[in-house]
C-alpha positions as CSV (number, residue, x, y, z in Angstrom):
1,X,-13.3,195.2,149.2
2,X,-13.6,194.0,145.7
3,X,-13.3,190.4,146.6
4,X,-15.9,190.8,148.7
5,X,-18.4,192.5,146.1
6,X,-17.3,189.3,143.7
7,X,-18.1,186.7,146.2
8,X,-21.3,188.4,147.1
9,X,-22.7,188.7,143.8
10,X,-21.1,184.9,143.0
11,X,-23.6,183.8,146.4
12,X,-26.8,185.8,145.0
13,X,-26.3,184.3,141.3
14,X,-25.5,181.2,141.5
15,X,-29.2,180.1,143.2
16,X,-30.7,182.3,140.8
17,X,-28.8,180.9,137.6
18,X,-29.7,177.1,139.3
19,X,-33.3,178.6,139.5
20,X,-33.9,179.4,136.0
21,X,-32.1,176.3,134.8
22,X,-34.7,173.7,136.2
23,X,-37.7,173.0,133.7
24,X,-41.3,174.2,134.4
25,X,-42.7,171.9,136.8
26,X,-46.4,171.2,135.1
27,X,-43.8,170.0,132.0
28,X,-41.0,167.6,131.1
29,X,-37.6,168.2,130.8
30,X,-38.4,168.1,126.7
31,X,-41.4,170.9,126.9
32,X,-44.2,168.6,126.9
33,X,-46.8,169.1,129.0
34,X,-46.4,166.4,132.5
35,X,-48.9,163.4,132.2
36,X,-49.9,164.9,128.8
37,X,-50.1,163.2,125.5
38,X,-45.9,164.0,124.8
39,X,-45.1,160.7,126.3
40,X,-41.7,162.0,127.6
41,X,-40.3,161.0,130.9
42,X,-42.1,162.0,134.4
43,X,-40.6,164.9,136.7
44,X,-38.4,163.4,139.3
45,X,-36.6,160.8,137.4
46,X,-37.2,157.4,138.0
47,X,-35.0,153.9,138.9
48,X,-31.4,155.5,138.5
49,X,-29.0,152.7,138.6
50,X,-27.1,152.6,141.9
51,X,-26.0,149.4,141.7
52,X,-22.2,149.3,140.0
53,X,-21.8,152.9,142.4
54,X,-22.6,151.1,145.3
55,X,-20.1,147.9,144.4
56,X,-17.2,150.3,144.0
57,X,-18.0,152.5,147.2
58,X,-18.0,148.8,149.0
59,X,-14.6,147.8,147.3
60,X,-13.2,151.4,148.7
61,X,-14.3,151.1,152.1
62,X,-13.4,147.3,152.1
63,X,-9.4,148.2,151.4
64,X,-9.1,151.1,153.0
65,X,-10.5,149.6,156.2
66,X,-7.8,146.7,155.4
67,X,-4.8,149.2,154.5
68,X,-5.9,150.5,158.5
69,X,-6.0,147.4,160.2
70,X,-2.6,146.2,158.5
71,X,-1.2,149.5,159.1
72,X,-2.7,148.8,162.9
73,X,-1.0,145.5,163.7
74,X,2.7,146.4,161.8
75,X,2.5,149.5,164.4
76,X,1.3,147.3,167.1
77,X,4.6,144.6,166.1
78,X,6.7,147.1,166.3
């Protein structure tokens, strides 16, 4: 029973916590006021760099489809 009153509560606060977390949306994560004179950074990010992520993720999917296919053709051998 008491797990099931932690969980609960643990499923009702976390998107509340997340909620209160996130900055105002008519400002900047620094306070200043969006497309004001604070000359921060715009809501919503911007050009994230995906590239390097993206090389790796192909370098993983590129040897583990090679660790199948050898893995395919010694079983096939045998």
């Amino acid at each position: 029973m008491m797990k099931k009153l932690i969980i609960t509560a643990a499923i009702i606060a976390f998107p509340v916590a997340m909620a209160f977390s996130q900055p105002n949306p008519g400002q900047n994560a620094d306070g200043t006021p969006a497309g004001g004179t604070g000359g921060g950074a715009p809501i919503g990010g911007g050009a994230a760099p995906i590239g390097s992520g993206l090389a790796i993720m192909l370098a993983l999917g590129a040897g583990y489809g090679s660790k199948k296919l050898y893995d395919a053709r010694k079983k096939l051998a045998e």
